[in-house]
C-alpha positions in Angstrom: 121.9 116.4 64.9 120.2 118.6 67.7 116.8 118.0 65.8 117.5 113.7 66.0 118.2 114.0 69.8 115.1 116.4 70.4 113.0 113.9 68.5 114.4 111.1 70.1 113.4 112.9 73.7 109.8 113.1 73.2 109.8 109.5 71.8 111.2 109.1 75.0 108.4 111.0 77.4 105.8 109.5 74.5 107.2 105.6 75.4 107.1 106.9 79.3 103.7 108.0 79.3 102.3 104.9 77.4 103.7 102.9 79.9 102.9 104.5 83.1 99.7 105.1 81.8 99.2 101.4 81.4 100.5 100.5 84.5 97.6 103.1 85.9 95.3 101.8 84.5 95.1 98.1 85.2 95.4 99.7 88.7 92.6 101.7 88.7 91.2 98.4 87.4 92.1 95.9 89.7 91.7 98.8 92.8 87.5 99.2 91.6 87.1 95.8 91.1 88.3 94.4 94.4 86.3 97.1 96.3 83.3 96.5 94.1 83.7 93.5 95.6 84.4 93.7 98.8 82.3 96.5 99.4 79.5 96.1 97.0 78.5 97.6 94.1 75.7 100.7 95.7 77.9 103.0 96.2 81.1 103.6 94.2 83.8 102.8 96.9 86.2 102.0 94.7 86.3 105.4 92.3 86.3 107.5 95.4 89.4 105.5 96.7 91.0 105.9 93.4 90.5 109.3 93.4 91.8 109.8 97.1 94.7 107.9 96.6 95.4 109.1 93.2 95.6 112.4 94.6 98.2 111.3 97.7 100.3 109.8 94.8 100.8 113.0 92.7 100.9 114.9 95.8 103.9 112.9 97.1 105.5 113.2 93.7 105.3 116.6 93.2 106.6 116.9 96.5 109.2 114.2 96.3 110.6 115.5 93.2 110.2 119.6 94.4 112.3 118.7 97.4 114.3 115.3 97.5 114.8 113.7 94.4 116.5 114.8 91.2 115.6 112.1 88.4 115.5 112.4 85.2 112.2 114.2 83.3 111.5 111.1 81.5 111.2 109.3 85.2 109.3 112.4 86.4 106.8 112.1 83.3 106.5 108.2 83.7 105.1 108.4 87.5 102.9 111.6 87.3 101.4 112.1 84.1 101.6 108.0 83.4 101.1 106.1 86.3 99.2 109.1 88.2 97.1 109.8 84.8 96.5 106.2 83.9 95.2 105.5 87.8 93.2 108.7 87.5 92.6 112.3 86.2 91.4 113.0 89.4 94.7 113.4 90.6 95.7 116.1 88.4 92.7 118.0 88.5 93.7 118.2 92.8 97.3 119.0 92.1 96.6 122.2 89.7 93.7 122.9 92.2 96.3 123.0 94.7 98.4 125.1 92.4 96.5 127.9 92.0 95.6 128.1 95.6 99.4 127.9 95.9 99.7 131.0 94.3 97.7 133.0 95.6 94.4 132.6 92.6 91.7 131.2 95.5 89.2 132.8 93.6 90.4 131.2 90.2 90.8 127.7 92.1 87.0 128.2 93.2 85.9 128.8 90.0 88.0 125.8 88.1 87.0 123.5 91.2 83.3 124.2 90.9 82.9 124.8 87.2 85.5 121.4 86.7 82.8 119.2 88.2 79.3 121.3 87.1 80.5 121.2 83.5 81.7 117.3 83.8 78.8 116.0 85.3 76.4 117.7 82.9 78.4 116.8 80.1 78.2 112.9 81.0 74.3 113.5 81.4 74.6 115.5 78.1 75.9 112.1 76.4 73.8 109.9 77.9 70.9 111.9 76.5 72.5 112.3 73.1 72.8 108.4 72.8 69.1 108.0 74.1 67.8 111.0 71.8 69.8 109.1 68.7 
């Protein structure tokens, strides 16, 4: 019986994720297209604003549920690692920054910060340049 109800509970943080993450999503959507186009399309307005107030989000989460609110894991899963993950990555990349400054690791929150965005960027130039090799 113990097995069912464990089973049954990540079901339960799957169906939350899905559905945060979906909600994300068509946010991080709408968000770049309306500052796409209220902004124009030179600079990319509407990422950096996703990835600012992505970041506030998941900060006030972590906070909200650290200090004031006591909801239920499932809840906890559907707002952070859904909503917060579907709107973008961004956000948790700056909260486990934060993290390991938190505790103390500066120089292991240097080296994740700096080698997060050196490897990711090369690694988008590393696809584009597979696709135009192939």
């Amino acid at each position: 019986m113990a097995a069912e109800g464990a089973k049954a509970l990540k079901w339960t943080y799957i169906l939350a994720v899905a559905a945060g993450g979906s909600l994300g999503s068509v946010a991080r959507y709408l968000v770049a297209i309306g500052f796409g186009k209220l902004l124009g399309p030179k600079f990319p307005w509407g990422t950096l604003v996703i990835n600012v107030t992505g970041s506030l989000l998941i900060g006030l989460f972590a906070g909200l549920f650290a200090v004031r609110w006591s909801l239920p894991q499932a809840v906890r899963i559907f707002l952070i690692v859904g909503i917060c993950g579907g709107y973008t990555t961004f956000s948790t990349f700056s909260l486990d920054s934060f993290y390991l400054i938190q505790r103390g690791e500066v120089a292991a929150a240097a080296f994740y910060m700096i080698v997060s965005v050196v490897l990711s960027v090369g690694a988008v130039i590393a696809g584009l340049q597979i696709v135009r090799v192939l």
